[in-house]
N, C-alpha and C positions, 0 to 999 in steps of 0.2 A: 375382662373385655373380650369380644368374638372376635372371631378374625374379619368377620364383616364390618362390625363396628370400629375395630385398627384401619381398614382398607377403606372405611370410611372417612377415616380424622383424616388420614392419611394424605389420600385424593384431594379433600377439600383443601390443605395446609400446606404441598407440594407446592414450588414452584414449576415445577412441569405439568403439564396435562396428563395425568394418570389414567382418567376415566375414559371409555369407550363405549358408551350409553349409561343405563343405572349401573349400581354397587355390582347388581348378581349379573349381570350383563359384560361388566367387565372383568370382571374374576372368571366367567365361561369363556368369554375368547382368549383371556391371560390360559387358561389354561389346554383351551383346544388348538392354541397359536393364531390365533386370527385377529388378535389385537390391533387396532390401526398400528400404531406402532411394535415393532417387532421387540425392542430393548425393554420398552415398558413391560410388555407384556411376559416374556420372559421374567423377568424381576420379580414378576407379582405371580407368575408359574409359580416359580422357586421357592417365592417366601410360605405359600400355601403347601407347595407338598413335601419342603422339609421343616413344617412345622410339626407334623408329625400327628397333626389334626384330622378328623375323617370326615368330618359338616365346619362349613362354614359358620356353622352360627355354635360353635366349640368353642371355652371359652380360651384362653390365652394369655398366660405371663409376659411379662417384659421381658426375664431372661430367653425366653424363649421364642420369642417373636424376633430379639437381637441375634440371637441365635443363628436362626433361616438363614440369615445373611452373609453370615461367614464363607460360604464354599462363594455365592454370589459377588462377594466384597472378593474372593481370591482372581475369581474370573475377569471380572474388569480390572484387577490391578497390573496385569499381564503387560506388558508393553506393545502387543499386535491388539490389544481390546480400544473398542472405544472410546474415546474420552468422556462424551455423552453420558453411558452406561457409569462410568466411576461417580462424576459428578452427582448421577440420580440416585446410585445406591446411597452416597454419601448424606444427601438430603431428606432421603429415606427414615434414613438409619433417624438424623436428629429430629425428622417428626416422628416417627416412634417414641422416642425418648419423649416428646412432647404430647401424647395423646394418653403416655403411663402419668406422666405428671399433672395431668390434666384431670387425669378418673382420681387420682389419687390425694387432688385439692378437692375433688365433689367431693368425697366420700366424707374428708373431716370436716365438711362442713354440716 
């Protein structure tokens, strides 16, 4: 899976609003800081540039997509962090797990 197509399941399967126009629309302002929301965007900063990927459209493991989120998961857990920000990594985190289990029922099929 791309990190586009992760950031894709992603967005769609969030209970928060991830998006901030299309796919490649929100991934540029996640990354340039101009995200409508400033927590969202950060998240999805982070997840893209400690993935360790250099295009978007690169493909992406589970463990490594879980991965991103570690320093992310440490930042909100902080007691001055947001409550917001924990909540969304947290939601994050289990559509990921849903989007690997998901390519991984196509495939046997």
């Amino acid at each position: 899976m791309t990190f586009i197509e992760l950031l894709s399941y992603v967005g769609a399967n969030c209970k928060y609003d991830l998006m901030d126009g299309d796919i490649n629309t929100t991934l540029a302002k996640a990354i340039d800081g101009t995200h409508k929301n400033p927590i969202v965007g950060n998240i999805i900063a982070q997840m893209y540039k400690n993935s360790g990927i250099t295009s978007p459209d690169a493909a992406l493991e589970r463990a490594q997509a879980i991965k991103t989120l570690g320093p992310i998961r440490l930042t909100y857990m902080k007691d001055d962090a947001p409550v917001e920000g924990f909540r969304l990594v947290e939601d994050i985190v289990h559509k990921i797990d849903g989007a690997f289990n998901d390519e991984a029922m196509r495939l046997k099929e």
